[in-house]
SERO-410893 format. One record per atom (N, C-alpha, C, O): residue number from 0; atom name; chain; x, y, z. Coordinates in Angstrom, 2 decimals. Last residue first. Example, Ala and Ser with C-alpha at 12.3 -4.5 7.8 and 13.67 -1.06 7.14 Angstrom:
SERO-410893
[1,"N","A",[12.85,-2.25,7.08]]
[1,"CA","A",[13.67,-1.06,7.14]]
[1,"C","A",[12.90,0.03,7.87]]
[1,"O","A",[13.41,1.14,8.04]]
[0,"N","A",[13.19,-5.69,7.80]]
[0,"CA","A",[12.30,-4.50,7.80]]
[0,"C","A",[13.20,-3.30,7.80]]
[0,"O","A",[14.24,-3.32,8.46]]
END
This chain:
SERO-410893
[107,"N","A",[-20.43,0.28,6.85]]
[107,"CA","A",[-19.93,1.95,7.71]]
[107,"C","A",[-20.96,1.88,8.16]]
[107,"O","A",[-21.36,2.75,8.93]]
[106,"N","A",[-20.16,-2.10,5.22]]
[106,"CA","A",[-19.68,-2.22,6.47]]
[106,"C","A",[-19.83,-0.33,7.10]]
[106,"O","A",[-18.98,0.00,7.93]]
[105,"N","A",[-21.76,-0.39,3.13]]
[105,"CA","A",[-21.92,-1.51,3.40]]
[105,"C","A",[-21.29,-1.72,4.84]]
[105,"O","A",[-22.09,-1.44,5.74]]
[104,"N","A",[-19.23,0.87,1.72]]
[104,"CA","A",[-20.19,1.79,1.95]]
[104,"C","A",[-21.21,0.61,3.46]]
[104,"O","A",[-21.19,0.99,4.63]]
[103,"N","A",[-17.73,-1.00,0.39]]
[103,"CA","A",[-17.17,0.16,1.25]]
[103,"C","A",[-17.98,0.58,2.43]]
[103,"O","A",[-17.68,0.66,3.62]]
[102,"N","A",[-19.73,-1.78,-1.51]]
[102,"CA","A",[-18.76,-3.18,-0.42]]
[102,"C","A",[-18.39,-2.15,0.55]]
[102,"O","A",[-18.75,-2.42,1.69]]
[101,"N","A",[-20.57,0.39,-2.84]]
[101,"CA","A",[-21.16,-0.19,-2.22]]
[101,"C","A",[-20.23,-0.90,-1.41]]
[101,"O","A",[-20.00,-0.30,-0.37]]
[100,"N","A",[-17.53,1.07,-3.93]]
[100,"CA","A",[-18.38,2.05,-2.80]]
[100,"C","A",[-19.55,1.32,-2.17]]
[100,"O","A",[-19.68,1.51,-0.96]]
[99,"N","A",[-16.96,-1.30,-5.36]]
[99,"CA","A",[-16.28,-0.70,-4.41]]
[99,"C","A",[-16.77,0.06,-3.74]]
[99,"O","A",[-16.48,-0.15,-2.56]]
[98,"N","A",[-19.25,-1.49,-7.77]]
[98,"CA","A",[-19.16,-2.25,-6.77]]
[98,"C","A",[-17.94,-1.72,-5.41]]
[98,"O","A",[-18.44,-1.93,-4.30]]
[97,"N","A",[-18.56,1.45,-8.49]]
[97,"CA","A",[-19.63,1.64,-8.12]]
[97,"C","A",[-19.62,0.30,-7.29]]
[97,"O","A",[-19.92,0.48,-6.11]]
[96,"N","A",[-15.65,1.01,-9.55]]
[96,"CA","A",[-16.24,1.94,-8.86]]
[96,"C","A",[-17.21,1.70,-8.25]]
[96,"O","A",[-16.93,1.66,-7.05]]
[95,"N","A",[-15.01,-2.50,-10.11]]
[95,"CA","A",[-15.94,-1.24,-10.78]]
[95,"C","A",[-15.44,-0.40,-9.69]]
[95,"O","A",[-14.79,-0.98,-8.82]]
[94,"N","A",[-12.22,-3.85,-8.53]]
[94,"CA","A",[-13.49,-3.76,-9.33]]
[94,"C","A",[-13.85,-2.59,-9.50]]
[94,"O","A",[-13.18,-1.62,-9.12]]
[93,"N","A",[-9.50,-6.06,-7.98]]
[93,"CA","A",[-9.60,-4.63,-8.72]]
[93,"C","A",[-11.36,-4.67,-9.08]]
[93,"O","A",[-11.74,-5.51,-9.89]]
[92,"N","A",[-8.70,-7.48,-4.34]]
[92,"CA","A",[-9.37,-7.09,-6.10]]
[92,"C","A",[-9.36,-6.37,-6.59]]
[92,"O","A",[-9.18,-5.38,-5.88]]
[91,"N","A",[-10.75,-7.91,-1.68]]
[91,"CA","A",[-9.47,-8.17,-2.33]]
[91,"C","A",[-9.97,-8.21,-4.11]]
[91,"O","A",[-10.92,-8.63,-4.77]]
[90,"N","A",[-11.93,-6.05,1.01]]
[90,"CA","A",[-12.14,-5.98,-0.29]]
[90,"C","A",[-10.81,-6.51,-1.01]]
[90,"O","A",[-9.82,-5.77,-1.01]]
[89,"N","A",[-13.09,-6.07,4.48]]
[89,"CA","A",[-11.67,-6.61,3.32]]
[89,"C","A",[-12.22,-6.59,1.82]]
[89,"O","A",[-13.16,-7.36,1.64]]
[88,"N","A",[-13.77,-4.47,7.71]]
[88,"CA","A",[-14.21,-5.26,6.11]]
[88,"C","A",[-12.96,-5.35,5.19]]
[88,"O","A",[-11.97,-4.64,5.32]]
[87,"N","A",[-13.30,-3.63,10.05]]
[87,"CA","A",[-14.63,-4.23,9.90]]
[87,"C","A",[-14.94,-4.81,8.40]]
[87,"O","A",[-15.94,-5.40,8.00]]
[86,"N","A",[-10.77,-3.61,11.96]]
[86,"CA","A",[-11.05,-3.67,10.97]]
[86,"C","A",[-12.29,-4.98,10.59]]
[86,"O","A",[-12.35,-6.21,10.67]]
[85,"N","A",[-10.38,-1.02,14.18]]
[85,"CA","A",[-10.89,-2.03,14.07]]
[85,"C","A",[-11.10,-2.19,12.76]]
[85,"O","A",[-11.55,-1.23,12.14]]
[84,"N","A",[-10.96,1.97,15.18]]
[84,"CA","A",[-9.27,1.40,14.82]]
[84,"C","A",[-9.41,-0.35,14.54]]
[84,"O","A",[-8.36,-0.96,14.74]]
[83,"N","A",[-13.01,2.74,14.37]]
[83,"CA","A",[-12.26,2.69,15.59]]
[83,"C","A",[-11.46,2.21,15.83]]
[83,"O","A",[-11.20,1.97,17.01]]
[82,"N","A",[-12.71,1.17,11.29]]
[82,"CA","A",[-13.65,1.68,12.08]]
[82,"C","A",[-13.66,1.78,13.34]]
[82,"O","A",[-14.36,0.90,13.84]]
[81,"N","A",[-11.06,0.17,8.25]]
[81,"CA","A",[-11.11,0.50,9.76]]
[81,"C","A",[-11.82,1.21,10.34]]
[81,"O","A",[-11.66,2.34,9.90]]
[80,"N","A",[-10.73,-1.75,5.34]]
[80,"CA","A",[-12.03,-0.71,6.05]]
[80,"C","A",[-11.66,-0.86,7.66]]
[80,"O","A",[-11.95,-1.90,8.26]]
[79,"N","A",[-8.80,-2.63,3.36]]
[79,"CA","A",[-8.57,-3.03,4.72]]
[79,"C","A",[-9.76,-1.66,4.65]]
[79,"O","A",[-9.55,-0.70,3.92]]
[78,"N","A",[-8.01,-3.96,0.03]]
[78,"CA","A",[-8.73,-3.07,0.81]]
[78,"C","A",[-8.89,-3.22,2.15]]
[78,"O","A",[-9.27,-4.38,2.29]]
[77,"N","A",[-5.21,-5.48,-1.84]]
[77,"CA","A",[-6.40,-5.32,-0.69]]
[77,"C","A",[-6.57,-4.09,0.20]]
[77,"O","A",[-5.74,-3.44,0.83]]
[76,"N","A",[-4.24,-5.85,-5.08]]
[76,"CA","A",[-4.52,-4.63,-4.02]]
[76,"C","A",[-5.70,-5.44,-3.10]]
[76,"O","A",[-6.77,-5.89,-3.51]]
[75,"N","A",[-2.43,-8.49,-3.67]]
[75,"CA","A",[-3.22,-7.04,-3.74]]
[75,"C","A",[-3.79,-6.46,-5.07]]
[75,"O","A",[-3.47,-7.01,-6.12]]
[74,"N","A",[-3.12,-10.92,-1.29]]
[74,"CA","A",[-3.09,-9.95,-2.61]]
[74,"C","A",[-2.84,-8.94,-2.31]]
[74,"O","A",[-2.88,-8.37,-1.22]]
[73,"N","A",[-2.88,-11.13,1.36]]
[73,"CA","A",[-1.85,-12.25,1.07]]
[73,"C","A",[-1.89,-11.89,-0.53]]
[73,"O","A",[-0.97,-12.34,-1.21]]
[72,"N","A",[-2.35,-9.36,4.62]]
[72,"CA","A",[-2.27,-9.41,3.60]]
[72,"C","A",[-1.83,-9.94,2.51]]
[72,"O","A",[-0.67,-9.66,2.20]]
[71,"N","A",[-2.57,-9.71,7.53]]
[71,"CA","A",[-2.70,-11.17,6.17]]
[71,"C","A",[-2.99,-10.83,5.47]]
[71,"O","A",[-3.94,-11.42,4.96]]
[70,"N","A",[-1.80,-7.72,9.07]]
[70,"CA","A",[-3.15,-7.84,8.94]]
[70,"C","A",[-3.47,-9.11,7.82]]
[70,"O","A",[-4.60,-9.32,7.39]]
[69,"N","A",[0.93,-8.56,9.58]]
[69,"CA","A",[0.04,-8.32,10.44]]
[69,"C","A",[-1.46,-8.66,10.04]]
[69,"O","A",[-2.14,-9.57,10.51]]
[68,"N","A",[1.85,-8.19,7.15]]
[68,"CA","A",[1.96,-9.61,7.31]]
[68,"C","A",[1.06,-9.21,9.09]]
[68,"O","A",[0.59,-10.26,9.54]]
[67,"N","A",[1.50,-5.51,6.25]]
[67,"CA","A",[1.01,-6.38,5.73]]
[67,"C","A",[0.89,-7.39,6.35]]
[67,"O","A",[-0.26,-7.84,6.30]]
[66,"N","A",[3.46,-4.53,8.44]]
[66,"CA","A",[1.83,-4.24,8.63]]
[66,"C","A",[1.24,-5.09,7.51]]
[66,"O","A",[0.17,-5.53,7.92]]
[65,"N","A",[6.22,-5.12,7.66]]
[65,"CA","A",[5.35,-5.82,8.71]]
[65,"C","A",[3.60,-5.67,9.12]]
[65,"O","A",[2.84,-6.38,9.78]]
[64,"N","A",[6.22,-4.19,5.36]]
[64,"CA","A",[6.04,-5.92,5.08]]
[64,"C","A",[5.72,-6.29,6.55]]
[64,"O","A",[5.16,-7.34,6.86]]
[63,"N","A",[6.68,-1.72,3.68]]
[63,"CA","A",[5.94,-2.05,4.97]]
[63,"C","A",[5.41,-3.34,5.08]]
[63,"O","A",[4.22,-3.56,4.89]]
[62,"N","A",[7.35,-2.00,0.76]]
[62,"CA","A",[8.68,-0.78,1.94]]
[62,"C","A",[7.75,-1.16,3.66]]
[62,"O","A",[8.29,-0.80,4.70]]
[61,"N","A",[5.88,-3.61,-0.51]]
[61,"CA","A",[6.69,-3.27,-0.49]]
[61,"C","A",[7.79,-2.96,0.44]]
[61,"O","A",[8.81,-3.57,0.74]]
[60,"N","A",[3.30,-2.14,0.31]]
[60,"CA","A",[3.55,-3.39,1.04]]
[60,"C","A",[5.18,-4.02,0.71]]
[60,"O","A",[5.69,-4.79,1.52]]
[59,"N","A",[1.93,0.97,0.94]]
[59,"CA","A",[3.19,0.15,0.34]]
[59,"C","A",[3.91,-0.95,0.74]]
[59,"O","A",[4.96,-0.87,1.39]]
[58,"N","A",[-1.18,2.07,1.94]]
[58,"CA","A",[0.44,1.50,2.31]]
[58,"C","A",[1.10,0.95,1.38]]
[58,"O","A",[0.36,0.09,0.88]]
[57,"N","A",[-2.94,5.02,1.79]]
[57,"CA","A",[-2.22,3.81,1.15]]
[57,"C","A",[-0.91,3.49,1.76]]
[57,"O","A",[0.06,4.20,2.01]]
[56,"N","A",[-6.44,5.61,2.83]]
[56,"CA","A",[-4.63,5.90,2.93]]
[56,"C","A",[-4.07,4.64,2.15]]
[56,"O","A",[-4.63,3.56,1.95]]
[55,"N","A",[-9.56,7.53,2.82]]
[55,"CA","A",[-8.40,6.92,1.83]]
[55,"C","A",[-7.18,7.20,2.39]]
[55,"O","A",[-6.70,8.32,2.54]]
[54,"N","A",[-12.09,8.28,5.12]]
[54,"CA","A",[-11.20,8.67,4.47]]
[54,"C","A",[-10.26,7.71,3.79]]
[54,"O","A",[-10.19,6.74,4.54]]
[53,"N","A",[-15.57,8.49,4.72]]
[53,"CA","A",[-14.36,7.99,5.46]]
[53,"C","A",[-13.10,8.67,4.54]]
[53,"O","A",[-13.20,9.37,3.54]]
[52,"N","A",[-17.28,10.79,4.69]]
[52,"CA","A",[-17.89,9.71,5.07]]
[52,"C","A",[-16.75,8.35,5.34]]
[52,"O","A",[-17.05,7.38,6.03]]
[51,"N","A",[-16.46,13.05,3.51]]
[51,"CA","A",[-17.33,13.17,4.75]]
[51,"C","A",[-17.57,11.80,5.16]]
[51,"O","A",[-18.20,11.73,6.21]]
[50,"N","A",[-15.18,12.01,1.20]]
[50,"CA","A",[-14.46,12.49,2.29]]
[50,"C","A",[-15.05,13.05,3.62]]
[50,"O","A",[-14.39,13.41,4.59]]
[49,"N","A",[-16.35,11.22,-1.25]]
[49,"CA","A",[-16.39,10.55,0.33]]
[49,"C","A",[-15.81,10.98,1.25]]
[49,"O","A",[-15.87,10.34,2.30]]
[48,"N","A",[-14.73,12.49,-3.15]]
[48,"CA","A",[-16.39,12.50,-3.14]]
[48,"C","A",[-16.51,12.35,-2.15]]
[48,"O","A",[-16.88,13.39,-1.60]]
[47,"N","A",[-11.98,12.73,-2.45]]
[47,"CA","A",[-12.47,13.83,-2.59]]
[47,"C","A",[-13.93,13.84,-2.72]]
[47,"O","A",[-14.53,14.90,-2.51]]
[46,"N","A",[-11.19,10.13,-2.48]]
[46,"CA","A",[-11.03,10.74,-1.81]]
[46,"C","A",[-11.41,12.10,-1.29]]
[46,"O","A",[-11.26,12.53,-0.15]]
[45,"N","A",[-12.46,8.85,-4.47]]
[45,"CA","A",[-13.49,8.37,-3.32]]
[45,"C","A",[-12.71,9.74,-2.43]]
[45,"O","A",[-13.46,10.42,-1.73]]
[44,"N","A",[-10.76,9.38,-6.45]]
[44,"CA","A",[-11.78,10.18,-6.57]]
[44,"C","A",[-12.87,9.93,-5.60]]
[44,"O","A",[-13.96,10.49,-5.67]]
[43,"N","A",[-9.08,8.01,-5.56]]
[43,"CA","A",[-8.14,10.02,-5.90]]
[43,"C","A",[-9.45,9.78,-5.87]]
[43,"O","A",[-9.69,10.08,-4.70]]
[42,"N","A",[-9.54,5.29,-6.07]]
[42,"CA","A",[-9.44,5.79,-4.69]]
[42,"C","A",[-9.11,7.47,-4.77]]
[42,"O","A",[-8.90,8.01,-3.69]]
[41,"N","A",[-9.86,5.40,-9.09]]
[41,"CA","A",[-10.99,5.57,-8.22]]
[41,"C","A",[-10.87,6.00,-7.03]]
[41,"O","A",[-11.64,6.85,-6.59]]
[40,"N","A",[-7.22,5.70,-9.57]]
[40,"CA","A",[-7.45,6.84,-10.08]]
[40,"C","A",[-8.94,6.42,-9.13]]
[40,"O","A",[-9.17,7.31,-8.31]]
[39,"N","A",[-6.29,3.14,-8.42]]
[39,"CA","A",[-5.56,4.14,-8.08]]
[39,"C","A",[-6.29,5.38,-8.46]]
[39,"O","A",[-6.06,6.31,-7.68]]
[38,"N","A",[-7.06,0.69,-9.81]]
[38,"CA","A",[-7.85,1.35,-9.05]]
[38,"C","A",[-7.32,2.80,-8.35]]
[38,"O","A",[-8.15,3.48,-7.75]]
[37,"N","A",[-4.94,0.18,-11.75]]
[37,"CA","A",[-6.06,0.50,-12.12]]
[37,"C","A",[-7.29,0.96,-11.38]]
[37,"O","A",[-8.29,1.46,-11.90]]
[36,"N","A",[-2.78,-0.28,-10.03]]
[36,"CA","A",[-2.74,0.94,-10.61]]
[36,"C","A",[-4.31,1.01,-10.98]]
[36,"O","A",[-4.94,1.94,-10.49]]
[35,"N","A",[-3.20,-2.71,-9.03]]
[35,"CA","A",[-3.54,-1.71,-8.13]]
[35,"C","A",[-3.51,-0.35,-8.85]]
[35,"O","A",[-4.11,0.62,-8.38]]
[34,"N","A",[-3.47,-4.05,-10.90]]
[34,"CA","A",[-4.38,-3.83,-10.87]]
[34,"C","A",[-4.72,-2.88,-9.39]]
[34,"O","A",[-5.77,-2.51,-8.86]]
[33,"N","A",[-0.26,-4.06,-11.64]]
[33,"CA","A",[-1.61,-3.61,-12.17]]
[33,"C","A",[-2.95,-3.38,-11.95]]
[33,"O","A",[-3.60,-2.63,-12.68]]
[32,"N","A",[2.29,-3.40,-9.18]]
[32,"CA","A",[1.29,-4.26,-9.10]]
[32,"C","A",[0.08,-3.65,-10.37]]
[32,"O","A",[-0.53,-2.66,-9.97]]
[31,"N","A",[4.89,-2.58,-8.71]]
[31,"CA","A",[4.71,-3.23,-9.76]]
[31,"C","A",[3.27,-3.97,-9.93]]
[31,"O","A",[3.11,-4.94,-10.66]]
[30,"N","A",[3.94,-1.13,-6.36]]
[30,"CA","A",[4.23,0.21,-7.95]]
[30,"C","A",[4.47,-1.34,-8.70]]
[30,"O","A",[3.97,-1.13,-9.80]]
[29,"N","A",[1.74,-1.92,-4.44]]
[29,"CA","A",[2.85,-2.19,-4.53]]
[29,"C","A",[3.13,-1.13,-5.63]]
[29,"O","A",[2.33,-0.20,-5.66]]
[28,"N","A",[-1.01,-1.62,-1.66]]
[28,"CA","A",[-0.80,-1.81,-2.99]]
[28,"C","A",[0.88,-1.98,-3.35]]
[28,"O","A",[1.48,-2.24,-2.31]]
[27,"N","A",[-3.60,-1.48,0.57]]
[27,"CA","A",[-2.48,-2.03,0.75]]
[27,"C","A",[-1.79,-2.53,-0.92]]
[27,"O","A",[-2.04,-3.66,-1.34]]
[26,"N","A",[-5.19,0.96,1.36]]
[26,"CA","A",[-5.35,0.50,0.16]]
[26,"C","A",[-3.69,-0.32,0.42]]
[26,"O","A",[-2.69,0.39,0.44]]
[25,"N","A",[-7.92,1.73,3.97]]
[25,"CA","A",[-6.25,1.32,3.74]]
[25,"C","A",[-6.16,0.68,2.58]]
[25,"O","A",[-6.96,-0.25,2.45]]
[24,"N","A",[-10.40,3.41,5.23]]
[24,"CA","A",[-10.25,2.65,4.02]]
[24,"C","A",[-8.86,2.62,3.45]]
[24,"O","A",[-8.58,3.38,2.53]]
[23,"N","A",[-11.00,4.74,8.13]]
[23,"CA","A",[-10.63,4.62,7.39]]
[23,"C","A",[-10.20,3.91,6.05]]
[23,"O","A",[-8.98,4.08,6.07]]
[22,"N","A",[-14.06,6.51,9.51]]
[22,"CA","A",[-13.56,5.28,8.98]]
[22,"C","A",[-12.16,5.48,8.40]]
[22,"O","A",[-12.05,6.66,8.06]]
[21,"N","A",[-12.86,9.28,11.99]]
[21,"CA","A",[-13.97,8.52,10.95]]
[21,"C","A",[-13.41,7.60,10.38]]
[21,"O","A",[-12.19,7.55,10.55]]
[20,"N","A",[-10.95,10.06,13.48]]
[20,"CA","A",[-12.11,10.16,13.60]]
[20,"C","A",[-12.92,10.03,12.69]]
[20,"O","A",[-13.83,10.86,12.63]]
[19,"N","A",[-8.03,8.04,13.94]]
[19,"CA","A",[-8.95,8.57,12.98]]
[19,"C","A",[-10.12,8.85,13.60]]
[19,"O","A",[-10.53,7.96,14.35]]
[18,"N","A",[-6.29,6.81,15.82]]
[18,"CA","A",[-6.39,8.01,16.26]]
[18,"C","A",[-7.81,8.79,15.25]]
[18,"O","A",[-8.44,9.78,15.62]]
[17,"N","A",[-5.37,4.55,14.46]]
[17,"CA","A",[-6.02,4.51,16.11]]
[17,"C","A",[-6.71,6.20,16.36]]
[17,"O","A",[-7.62,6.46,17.16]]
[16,"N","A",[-3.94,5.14,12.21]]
[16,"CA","A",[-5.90,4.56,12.37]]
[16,"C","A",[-6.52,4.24,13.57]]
[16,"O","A",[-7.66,3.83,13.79]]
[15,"N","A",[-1.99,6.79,13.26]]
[15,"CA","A",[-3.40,7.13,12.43]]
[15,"C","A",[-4.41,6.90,12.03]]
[15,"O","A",[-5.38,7.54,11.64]]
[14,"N","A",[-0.55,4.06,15.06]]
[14,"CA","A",[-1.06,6.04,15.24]]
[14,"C","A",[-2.38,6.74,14.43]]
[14,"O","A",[-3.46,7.10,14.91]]
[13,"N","A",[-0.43,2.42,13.17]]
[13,"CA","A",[-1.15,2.57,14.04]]
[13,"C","A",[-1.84,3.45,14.75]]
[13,"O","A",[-3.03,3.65,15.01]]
[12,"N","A",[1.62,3.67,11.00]]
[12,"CA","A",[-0.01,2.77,11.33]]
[12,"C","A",[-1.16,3.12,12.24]]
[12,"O","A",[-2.23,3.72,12.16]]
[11,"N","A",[3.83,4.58,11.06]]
[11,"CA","A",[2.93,5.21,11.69]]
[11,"C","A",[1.23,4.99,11.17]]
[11,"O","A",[0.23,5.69,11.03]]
[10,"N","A",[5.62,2.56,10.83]]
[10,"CA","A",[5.80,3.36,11.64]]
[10,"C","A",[4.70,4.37,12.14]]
[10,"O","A",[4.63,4.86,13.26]]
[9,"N","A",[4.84,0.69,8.13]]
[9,"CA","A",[4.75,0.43,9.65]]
[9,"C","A",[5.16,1.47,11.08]]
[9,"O","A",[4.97,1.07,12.23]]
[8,"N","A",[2.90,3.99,6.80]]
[8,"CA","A",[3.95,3.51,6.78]]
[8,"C","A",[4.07,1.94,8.00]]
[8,"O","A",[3.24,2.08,8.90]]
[7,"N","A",[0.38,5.90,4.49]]
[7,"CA","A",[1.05,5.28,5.73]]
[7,"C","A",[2.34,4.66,5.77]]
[7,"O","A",[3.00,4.78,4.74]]
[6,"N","A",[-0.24,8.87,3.05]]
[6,"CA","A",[0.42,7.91,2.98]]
[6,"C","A",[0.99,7.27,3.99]]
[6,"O","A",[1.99,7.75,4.51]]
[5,"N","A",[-3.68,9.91,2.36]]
[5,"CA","A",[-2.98,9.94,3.74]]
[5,"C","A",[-1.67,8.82,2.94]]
[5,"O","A",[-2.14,7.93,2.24]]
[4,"N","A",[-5.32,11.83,0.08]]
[4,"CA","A",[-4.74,10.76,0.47]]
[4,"C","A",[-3.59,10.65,1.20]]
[4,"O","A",[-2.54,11.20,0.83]]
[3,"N","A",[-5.28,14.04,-0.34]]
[3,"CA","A",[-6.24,13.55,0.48]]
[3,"C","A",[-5.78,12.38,0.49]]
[3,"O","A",[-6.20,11.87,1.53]]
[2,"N","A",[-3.04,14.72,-2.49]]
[2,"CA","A",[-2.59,15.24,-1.43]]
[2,"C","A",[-4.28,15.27,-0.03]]
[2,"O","A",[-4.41,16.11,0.85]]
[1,"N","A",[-3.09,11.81,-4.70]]
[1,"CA","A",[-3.55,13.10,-4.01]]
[1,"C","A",[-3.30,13.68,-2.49]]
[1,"O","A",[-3.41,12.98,-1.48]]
[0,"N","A",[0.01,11.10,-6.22]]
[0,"CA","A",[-1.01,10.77,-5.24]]
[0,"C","A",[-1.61,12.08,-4.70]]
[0,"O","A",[-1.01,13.10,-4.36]]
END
C-alpha cells in the first residue's frame, strides 16, 4: 500500500475524518475480496493524481467490523466520500477509473 494512503482502523476513524482538511474517500475492502483487489492499483493512483483534491484511506472490514456496521457497510469494496467529517457519497463496486473519479469527483 502506498505510503499516501492513510490506513484506518475503528480506533482511529473518527479522529482522522473528523479532523481532515479536505475530502476524504474511505475504501472499506477485505484481502479475500477480488474486486477490491482490482481497484486497489486505481486508488495508489487517485492517491498521488488527486491528492490536491481529496485524499484515499482504507479500512479493513475484516479487523474493523464496528465502523463497517456503523456506516452499513453491506459490499465491498464500498466507497464512503467524507466531507467535514460527513458522508456525502457511496460508490458500491469495482468500476473503470474514469467512472470512479467522475462519481468521486461529482459529490466534492
Amino acid at each position: 500500500m502506498s505510503d499516501q494512503i492513510q490506513n484506518l482502523t475503528d480506533a482511529t476513524f473518527d479522529e482522522v475524518i473528523g479532523s481532515a482538511d479536505k475530502p476524504v474517500v474511505v475504501d472499506f475492502w477485505a484481502d479475500w475480496c477480488g474486486p477490491c483487489k482490482q481497484i486497489a492499483p486505481i486508488l495508489e493512483e487517485f492517491a498521488t493524481e488527486q491528492s490536491e483534491r481529496f485524499t484515499i484511506a482504507k479500512l479493513d472490514v475484516d479487523a474493523n467490523v464496528a465502523i463497517a456496521t456503523k456506516y452499513a457497510v453491506m459490499s465491498i469494496p464500498t466507497l464512503l466520500i467524507f466531507k467535514d467529517g460527513q458522508v456525502v457519497g457511496r460508490l458500491v463496486g469495482a468500476k473503470p477509473k474514469g467512472a470512479m473519479l467522475s462519481e468521486i469527483t461529482a459529490v466534492l
